[in-house]
Biopython code that builds the backbone (N, CA, C, O; Angstrom):
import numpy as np
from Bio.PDB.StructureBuilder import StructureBuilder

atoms = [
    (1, "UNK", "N", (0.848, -1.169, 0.000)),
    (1, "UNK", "CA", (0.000, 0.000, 0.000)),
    (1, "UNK", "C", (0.895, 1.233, 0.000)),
    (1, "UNK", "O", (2.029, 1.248, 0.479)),
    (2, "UNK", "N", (0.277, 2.284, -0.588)),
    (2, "UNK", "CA", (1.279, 3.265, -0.697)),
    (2, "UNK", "C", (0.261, 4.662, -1.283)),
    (2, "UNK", "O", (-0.777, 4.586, -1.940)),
    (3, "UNK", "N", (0.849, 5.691, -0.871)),
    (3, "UNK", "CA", (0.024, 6.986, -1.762)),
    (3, "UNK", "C", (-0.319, 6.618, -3.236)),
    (3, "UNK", "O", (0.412, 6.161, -4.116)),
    (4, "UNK", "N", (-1.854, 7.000, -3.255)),
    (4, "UNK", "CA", (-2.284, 6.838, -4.950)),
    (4, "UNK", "C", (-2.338, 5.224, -5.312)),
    (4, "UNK", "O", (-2.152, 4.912, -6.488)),
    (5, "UNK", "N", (-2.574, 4.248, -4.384)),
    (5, "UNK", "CA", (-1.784, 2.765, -4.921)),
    (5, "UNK", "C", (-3.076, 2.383, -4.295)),
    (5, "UNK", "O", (-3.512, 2.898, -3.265)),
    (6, "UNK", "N", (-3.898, 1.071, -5.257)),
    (6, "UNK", "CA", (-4.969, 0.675, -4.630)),
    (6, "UNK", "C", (-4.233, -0.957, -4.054)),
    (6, "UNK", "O", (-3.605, -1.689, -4.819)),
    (7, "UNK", "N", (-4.495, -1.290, -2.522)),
    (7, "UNK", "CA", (-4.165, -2.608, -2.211)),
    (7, "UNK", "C", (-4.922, -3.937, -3.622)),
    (7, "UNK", "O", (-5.744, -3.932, -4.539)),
    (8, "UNK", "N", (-4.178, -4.669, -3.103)),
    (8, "UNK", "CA", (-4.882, -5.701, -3.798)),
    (8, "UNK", "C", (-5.666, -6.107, -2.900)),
    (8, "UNK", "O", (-5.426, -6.188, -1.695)),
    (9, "UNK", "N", (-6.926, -6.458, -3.626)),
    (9, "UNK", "CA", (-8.176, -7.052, -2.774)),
    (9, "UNK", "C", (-8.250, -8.489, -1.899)),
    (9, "UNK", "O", (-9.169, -8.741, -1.119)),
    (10, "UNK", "N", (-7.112, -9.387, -2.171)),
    (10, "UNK", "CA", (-7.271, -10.470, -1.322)),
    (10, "UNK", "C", (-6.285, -10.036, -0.515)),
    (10, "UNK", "O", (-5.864, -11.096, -0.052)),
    (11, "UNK", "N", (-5.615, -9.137, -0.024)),
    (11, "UNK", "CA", (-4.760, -8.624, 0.656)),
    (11, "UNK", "C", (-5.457, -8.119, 2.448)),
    (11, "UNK", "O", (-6.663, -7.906, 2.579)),
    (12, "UNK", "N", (-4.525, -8.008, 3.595)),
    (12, "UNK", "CA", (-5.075, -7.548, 4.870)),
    (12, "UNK", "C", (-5.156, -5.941, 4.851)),
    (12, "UNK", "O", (-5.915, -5.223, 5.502)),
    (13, "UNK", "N", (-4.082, -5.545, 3.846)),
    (13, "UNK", "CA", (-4.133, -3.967, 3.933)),
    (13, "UNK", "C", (-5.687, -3.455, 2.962)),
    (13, "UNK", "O", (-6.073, -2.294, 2.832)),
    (14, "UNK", "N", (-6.100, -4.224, 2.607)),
    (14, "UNK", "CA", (-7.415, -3.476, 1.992)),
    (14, "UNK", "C", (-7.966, -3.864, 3.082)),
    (14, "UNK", "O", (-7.132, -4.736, 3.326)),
    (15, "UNK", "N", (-8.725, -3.939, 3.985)),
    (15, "UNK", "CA", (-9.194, -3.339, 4.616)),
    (15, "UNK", "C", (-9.030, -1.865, 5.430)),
    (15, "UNK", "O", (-7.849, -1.524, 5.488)),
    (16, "UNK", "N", (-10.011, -0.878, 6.100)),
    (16, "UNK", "CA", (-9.932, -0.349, 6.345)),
    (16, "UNK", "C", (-9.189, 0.096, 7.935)),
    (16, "UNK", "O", (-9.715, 0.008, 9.045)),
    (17, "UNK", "N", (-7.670, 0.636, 7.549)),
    (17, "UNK", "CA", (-7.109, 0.544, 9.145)),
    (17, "UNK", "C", (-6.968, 2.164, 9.626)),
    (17, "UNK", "O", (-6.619, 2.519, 10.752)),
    (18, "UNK", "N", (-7.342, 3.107, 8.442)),
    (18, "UNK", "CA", (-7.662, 4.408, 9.065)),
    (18, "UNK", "C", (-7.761, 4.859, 10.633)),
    (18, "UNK", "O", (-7.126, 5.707, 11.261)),
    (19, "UNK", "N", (-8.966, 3.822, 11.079)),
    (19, "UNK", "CA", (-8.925, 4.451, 12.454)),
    (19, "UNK", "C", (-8.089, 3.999, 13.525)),
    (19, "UNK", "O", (-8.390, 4.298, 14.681)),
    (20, "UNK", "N", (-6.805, 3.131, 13.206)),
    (20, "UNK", "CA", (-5.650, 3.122, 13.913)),
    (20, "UNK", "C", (-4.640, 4.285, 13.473)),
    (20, "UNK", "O", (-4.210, 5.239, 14.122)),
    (21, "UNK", "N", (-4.476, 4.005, 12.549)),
    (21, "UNK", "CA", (-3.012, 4.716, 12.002)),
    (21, "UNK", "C", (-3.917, 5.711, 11.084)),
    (21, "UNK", "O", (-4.723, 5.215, 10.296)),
    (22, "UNK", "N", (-3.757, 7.283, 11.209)),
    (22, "UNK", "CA", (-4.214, 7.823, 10.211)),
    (22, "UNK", "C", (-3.276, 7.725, 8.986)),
    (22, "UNK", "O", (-2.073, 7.473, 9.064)),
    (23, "UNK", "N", (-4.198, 8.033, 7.454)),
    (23, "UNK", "CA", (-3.711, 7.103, 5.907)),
    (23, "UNK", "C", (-1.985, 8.054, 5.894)),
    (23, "UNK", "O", (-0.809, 7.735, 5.718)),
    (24, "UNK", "N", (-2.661, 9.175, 6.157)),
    (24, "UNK", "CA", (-0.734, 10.431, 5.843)),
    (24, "UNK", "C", (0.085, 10.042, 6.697)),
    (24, "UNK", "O", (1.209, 10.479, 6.451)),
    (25, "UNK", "N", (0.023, 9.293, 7.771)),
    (25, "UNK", "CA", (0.899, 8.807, 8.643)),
    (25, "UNK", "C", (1.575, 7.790, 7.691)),
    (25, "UNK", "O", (2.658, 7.922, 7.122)),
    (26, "UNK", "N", (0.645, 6.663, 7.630)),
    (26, "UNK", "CA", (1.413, 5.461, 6.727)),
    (26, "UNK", "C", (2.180, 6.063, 5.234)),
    (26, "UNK", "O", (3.148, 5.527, 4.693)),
    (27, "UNK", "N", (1.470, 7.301, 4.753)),
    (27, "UNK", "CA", (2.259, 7.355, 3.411)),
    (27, "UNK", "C", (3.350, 7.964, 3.556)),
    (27, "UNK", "O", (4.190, 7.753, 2.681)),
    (28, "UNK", "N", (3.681, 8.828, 4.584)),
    (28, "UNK", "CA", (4.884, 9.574, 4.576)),
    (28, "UNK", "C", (6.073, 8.047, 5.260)),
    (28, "UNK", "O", (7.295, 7.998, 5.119)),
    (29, "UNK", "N", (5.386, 7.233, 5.804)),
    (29, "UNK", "CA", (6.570, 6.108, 5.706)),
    (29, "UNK", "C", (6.820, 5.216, 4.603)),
    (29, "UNK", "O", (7.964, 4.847, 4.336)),
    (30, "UNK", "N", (5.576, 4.768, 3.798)),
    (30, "UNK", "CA", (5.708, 4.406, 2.501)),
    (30, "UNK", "C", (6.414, 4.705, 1.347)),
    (30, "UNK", "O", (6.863, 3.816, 0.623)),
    (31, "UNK", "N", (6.627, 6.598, 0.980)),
    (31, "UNK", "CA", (7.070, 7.364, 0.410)),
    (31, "UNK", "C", (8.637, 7.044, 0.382)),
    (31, "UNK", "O", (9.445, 6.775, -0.507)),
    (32, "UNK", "N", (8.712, 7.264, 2.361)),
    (32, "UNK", "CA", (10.322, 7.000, 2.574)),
    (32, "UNK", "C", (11.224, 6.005, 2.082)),
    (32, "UNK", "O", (12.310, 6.173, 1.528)),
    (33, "UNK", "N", (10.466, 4.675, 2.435)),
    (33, "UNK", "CA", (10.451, 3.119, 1.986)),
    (33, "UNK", "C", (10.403, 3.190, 0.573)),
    (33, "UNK", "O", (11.310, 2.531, 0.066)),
    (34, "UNK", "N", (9.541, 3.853, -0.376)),
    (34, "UNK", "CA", (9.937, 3.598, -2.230)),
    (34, "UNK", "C", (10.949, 4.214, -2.378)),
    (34, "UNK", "O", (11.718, 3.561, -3.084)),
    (35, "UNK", "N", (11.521, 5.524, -1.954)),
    (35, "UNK", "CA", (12.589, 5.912, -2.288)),
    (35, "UNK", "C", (14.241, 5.569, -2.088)),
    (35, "UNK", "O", (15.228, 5.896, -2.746)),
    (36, "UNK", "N", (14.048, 4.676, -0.748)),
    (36, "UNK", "CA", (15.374, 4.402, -0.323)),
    (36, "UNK", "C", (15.336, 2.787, -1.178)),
    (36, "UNK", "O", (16.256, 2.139, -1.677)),
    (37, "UNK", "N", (14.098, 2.554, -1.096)),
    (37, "UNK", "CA", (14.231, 1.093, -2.325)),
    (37, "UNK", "C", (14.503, 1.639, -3.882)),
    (37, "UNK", "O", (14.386, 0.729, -4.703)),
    (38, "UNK", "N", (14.718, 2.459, -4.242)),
    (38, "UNK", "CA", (14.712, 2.890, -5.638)),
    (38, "UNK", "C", (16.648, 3.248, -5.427)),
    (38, "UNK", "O", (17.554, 3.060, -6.239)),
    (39, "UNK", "N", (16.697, 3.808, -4.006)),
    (39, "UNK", "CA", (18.271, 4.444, -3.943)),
    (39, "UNK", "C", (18.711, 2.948, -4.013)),
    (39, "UNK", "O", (19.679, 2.751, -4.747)),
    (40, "UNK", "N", (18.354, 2.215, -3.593)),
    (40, "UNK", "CA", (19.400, 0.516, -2.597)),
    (40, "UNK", "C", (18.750, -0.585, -4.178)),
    (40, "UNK", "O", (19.144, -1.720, -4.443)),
    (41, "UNK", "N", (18.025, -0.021, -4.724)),
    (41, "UNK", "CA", (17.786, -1.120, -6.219)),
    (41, "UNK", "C", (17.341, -2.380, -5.222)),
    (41, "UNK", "O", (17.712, -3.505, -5.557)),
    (42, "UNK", "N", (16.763, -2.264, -4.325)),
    (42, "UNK", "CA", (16.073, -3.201, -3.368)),
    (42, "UNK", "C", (14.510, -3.004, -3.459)),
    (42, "UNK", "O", (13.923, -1.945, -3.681)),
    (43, "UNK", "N", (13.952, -4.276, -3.236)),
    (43, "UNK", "CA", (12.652, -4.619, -2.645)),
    (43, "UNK", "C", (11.798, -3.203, -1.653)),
    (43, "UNK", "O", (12.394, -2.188, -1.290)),
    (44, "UNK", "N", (11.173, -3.328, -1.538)),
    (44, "UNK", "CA", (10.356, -2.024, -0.474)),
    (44, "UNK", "C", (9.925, -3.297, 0.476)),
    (44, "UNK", "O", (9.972, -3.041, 1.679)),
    (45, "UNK", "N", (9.759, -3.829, 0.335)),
    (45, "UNK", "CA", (9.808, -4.912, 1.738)),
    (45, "UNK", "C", (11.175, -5.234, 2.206)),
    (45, "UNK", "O", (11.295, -5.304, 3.429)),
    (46, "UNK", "N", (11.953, -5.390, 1.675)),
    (46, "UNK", "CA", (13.701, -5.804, 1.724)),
    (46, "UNK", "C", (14.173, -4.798, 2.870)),
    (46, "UNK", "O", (14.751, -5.026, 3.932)),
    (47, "UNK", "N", (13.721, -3.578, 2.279)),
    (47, "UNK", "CA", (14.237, -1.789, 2.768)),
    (47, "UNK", "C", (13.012, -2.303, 4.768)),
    (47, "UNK", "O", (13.441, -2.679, 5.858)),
    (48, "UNK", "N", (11.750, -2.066, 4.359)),
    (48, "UNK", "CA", (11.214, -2.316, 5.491)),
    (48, "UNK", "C", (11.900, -3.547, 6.807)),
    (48, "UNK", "O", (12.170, -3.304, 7.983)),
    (49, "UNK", "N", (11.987, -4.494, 6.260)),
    (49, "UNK", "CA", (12.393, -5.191, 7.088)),
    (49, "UNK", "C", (14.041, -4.955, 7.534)),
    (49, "UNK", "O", (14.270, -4.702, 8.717)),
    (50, "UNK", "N", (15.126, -5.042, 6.607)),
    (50, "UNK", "CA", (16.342, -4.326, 7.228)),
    (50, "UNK", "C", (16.556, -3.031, 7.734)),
    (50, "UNK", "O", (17.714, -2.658, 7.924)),
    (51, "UNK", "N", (15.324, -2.076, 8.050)),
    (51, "UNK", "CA", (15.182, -1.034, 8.756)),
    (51, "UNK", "C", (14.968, -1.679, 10.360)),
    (51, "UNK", "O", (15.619, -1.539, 11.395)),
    (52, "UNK", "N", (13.913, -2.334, 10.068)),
    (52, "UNK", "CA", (13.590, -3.282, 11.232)),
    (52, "UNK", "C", (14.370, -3.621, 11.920)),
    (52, "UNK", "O", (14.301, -3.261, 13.095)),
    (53, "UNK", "N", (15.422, -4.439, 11.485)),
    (53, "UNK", "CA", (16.566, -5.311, 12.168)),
    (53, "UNK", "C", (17.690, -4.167, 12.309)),
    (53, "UNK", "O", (18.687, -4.616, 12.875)),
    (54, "UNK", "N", (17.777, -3.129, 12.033)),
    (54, "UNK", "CA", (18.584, -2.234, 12.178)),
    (54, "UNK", "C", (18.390, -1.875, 13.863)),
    (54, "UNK", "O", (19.270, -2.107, 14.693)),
    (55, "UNK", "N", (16.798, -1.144, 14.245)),
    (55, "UNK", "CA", (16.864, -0.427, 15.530)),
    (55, "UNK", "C", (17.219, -1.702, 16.901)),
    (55, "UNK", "O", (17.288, -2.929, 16.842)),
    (56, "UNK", "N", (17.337, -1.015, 17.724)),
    (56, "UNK", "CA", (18.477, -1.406, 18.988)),
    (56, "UNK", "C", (17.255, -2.411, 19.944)),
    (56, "UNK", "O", (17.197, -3.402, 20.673)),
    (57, "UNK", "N", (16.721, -1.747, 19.563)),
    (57, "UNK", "CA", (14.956, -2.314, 20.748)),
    (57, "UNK", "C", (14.256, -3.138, 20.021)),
    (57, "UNK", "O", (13.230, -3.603, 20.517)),
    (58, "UNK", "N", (14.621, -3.486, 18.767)),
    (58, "UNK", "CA", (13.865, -4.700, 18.146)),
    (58, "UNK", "C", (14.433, -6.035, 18.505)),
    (58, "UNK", "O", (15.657, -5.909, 18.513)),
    (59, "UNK", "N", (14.074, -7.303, 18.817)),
    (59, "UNK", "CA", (14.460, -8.067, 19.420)),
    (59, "UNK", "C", (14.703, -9.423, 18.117)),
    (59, "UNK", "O", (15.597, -10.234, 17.874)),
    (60, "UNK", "N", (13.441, -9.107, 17.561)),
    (60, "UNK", "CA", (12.880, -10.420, 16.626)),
    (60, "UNK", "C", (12.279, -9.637, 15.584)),
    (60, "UNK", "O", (12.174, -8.411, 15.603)),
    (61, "UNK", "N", (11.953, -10.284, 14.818)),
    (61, "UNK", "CA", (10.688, -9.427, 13.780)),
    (61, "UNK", "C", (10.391, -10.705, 13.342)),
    (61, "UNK", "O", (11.274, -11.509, 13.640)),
    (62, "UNK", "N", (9.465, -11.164, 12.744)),
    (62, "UNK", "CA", (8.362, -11.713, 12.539)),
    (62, "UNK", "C", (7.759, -12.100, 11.017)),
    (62, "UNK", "O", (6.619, -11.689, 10.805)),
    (63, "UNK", "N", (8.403, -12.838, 9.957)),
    (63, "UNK", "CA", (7.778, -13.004, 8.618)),
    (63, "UNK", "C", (6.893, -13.192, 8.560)),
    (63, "UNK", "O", (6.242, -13.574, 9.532)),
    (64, "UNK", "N", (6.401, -13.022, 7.378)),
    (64, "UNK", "CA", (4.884, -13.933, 6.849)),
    (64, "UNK", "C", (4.824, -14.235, 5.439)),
    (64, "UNK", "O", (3.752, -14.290, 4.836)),
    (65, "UNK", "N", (5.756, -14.399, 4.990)),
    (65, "UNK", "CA", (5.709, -14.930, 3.567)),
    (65, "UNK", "C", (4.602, -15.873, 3.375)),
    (65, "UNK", "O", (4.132, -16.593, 4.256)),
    (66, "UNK", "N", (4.114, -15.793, 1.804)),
    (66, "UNK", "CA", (3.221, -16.830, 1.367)),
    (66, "UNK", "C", (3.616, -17.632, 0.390)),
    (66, "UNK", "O", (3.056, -18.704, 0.158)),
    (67, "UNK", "N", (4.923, -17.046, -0.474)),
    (67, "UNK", "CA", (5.187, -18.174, -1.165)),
    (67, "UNK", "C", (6.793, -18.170, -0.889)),
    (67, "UNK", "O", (7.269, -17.593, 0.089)),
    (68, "UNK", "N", (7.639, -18.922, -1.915)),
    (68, "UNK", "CA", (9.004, -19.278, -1.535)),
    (68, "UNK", "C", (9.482, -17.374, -2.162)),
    (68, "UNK", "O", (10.159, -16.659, -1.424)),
    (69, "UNK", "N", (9.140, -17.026, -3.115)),
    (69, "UNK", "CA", (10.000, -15.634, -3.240)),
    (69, "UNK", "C", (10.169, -14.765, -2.260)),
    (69, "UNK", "O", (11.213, -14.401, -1.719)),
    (70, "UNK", "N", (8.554, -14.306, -1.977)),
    (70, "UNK", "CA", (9.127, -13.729, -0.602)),
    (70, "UNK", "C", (9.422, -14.103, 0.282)),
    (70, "UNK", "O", (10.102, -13.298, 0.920)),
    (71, "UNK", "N", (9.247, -15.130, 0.804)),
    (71, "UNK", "CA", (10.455, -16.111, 1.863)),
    (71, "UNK", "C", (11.670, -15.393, 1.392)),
    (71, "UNK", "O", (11.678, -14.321, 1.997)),
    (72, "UNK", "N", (12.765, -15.475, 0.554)),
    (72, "UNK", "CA", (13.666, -15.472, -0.014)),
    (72, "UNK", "C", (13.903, -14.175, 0.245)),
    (72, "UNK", "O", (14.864, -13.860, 0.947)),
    (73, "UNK", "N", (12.773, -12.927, -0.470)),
    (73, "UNK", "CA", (13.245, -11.654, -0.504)),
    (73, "UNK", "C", (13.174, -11.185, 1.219)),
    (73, "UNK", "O", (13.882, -10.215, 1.489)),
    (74, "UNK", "N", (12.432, -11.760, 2.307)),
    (74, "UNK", "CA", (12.406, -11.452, 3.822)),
    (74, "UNK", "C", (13.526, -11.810, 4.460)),
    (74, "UNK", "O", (13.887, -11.340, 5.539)),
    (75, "UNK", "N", (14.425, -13.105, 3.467)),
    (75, "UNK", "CA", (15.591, -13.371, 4.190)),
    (75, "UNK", "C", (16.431, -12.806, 3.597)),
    (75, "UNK", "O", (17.454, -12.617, 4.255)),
    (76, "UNK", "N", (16.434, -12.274, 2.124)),
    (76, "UNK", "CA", (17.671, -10.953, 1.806)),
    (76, "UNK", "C", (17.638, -10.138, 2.662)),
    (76, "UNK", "O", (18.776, -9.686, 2.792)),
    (77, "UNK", "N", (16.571, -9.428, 3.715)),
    (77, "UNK", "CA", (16.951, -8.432, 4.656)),
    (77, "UNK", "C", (17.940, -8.349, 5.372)),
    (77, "UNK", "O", (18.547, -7.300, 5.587)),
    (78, "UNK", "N", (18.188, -9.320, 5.775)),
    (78, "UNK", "CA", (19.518, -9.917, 6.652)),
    (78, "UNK", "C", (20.914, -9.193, 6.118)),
    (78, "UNK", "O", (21.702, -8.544, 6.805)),
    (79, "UNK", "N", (20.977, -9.412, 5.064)),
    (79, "UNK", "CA", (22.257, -8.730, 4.177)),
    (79, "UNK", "C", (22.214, -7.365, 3.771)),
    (79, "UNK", "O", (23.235, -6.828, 3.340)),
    (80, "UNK", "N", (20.758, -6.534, 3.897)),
    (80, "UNK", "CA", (21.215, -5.487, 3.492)),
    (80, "UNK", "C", (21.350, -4.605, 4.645)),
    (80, "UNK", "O", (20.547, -4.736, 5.569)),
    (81, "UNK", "N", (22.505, -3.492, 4.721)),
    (81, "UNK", "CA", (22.980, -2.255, 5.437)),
    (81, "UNK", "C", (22.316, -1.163, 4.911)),
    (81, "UNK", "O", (22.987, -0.796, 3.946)),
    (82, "UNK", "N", (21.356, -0.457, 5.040)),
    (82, "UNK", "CA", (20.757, 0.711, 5.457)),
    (82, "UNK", "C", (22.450, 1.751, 5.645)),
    (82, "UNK", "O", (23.430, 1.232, 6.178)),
    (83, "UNK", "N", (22.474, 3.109, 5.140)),
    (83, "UNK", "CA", (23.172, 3.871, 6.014)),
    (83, "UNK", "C", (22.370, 4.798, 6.628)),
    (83, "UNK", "O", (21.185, 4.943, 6.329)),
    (84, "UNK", "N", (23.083, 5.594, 7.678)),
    (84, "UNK", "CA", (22.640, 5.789, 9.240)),
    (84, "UNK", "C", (21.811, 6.998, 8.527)),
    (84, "UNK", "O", (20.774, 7.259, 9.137)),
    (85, "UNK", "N", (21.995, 7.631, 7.604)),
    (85, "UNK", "CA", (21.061, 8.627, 6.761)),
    (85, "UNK", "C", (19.784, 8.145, 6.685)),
    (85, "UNK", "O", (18.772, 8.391, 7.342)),
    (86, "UNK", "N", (20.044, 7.308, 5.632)),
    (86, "UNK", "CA", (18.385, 6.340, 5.272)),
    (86, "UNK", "C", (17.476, 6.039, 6.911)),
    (86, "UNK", "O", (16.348, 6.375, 7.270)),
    (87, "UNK", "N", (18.502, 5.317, 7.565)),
    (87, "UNK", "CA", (17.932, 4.982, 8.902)),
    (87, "UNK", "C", (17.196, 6.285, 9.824)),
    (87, "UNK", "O", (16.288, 6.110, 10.637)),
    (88, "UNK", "N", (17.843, 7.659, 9.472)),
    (88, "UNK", "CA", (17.005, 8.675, 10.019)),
    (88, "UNK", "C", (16.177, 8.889, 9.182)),
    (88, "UNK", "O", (15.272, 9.453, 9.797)),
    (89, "UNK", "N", (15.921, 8.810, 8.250)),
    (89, "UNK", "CA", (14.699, 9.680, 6.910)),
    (89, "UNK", "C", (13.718, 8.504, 7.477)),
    (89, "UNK", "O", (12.585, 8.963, 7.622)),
    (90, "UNK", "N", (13.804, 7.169, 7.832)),
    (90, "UNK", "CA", (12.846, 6.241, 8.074)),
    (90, "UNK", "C", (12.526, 6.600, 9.663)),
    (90, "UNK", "O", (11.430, 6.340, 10.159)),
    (91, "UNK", "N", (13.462, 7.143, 10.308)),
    (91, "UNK", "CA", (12.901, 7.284, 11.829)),
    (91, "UNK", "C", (12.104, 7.883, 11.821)),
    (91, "UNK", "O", (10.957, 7.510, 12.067)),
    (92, "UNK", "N", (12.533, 9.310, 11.462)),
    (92, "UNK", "CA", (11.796, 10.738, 10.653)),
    (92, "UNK", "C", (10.603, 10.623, 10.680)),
    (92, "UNK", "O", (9.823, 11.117, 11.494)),
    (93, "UNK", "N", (10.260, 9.594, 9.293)),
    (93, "UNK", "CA", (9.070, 9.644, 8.755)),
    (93, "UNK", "C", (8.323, 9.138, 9.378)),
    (93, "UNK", "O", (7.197, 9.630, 9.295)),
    (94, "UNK", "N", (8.504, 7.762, 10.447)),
    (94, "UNK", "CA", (7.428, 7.296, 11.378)),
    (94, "UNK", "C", (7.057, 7.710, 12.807)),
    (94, "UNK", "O", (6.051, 7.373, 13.431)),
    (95, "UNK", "N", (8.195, 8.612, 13.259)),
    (95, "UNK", "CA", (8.225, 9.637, 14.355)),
    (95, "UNK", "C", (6.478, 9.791, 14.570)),
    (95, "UNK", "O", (5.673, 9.973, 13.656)),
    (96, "UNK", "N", (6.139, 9.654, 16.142)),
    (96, "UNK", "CA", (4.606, 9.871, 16.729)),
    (96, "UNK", "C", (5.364, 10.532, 17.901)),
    (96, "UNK", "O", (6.419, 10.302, 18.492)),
    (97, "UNK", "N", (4.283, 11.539, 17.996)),
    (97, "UNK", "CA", (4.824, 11.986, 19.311)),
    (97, "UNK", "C", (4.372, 11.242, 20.454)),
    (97, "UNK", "O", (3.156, 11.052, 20.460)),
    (98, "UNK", "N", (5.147, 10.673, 21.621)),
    (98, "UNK", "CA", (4.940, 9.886, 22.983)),
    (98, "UNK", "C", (3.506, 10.037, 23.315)),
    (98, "UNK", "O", (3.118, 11.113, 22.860)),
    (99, "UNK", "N", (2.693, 9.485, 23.838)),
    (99, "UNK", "CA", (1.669, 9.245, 24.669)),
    (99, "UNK", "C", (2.097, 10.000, 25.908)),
    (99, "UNK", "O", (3.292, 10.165, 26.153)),
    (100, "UNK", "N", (1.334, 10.366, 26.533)),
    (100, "UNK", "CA", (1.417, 10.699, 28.297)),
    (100, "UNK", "C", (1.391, 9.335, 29.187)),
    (100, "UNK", "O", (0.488, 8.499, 29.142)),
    (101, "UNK", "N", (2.666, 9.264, 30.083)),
    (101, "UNK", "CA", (3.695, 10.133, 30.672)),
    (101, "UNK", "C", (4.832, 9.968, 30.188)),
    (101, "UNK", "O", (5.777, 10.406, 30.846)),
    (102, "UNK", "N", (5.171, 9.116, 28.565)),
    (102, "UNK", "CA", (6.459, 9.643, 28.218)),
    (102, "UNK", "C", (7.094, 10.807, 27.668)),
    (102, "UNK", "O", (8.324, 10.843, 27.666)),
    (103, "UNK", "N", (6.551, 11.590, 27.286)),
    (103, "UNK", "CA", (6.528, 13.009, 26.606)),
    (103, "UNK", "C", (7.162, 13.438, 27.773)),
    (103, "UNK", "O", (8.300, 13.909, 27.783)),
    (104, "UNK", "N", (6.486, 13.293, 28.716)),
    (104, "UNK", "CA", (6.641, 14.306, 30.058)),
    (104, "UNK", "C", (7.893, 13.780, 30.026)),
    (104, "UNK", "O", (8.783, 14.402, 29.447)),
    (105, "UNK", "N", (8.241, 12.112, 30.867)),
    (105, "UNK", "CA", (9.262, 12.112, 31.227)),
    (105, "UNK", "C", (10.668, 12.533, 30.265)),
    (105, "UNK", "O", (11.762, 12.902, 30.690)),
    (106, "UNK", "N", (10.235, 12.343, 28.830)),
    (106, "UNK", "CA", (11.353, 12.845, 28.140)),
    (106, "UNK", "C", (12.083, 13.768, 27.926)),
    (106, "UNK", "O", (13.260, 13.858, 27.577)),
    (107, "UNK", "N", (10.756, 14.952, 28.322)),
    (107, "UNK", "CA", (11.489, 16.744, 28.769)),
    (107, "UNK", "C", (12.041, 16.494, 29.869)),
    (107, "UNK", "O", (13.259, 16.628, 29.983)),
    (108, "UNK", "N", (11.372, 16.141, 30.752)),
    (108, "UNK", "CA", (12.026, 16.492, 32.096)),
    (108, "UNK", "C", (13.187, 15.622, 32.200)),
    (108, "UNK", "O", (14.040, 16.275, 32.801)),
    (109, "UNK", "N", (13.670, 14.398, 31.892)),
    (109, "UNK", "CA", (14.921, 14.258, 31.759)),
    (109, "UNK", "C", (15.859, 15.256, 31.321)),
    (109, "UNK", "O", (16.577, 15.791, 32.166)),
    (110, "UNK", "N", (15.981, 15.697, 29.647)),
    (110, "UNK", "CA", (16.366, 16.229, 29.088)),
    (110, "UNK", "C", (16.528, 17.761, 29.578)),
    (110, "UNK", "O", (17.548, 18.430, 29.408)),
    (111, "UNK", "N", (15.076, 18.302, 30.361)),
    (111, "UNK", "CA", (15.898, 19.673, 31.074)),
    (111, "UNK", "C", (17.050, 19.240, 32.257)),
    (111, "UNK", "O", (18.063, 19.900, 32.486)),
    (112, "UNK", "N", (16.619, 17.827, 33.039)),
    (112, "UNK", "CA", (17.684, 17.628, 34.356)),
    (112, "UNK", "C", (18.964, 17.222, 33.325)),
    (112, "UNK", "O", (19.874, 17.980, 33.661)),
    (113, "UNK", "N", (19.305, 16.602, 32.525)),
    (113, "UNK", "CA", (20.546, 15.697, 32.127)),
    (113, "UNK", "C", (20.397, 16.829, 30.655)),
    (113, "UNK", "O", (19.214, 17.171, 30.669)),
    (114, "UNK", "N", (20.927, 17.346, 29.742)),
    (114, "UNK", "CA", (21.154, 17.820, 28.837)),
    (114, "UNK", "C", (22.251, 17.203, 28.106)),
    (114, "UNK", "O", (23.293, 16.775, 28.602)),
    (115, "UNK", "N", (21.862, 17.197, 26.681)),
    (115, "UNK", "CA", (22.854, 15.802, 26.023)),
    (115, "UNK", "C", (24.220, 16.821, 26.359)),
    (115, "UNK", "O", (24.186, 17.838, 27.052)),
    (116, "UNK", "N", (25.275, 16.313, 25.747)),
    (116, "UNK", "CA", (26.535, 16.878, 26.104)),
    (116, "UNK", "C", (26.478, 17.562, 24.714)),
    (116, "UNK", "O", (25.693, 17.326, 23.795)),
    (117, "UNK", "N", (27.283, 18.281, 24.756)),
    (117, "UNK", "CA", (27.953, 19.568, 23.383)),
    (117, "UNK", "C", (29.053, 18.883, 23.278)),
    (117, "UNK", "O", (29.717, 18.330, 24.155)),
    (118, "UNK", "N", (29.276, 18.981, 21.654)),
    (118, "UNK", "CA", (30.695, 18.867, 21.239)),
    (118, "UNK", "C", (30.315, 17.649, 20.216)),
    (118, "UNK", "O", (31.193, 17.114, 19.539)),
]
sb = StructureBuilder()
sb.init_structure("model")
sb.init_model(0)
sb.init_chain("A")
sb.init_seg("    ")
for serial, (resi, resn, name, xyz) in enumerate(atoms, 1):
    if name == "N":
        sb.init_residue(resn, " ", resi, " ")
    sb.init_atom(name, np.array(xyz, "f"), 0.0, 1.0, " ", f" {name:<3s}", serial, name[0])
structure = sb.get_structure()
């Protein structure tokens, strides 16, 4: 799924998930994802999932292939390197601001501890 892109109909993304994730939320990560797959001559699932395995707090991630290709193209993720650029334009783009009380606690750290300069 993607801006301007109709899902395919036997697909989970045609249904309607609007009232989780609003649609400009998902496209400004979609957007991010075709372009760094167009920079890396990679898959847009390839790019998604080695973004995945990139951050520090992901533990596992989770396939679902249905046939042997994408099996194949979920386990090329493994091999591809993201650079730390791409990896921010994808943080970037899926960035939500915290729920309450992490917001809070995140200022108020940040006024007590201030990152270091230099």
């Amino acid at each position: 799924m993607g801006r301007n892109k109709t899902p395919p109909e036997d697909s989970r993304v045609g249904t309607d998930a609007s009232w989780v994730v609003p649609d400009e939320h998902l496209y400004k990560i979609t957007d991010a994802l075709e372009q760094i797959s167009r920079e890396t001559a990679q898959s847009i699932l390839r790019v998604a999932l080695a973004w995945l395995l990139s951050r520090p707090t992901v533990s596992s991630v989770v396939i679902g292939a249905r046939n042997v290709t994408q099996l194949k193209d979920n386990l090329a993720a493994t091999d591809l390197k993201l650079s730390a650029e791409q990896i921010a334009r994808l943080d970037a783009a899926s960035a939500v601001r915290p729920a309450y009380p992490y917001w809070h606690q995140r200022r108020t750290s940040l006024a007590r501890n201030p990152p270091p300069v230099g």
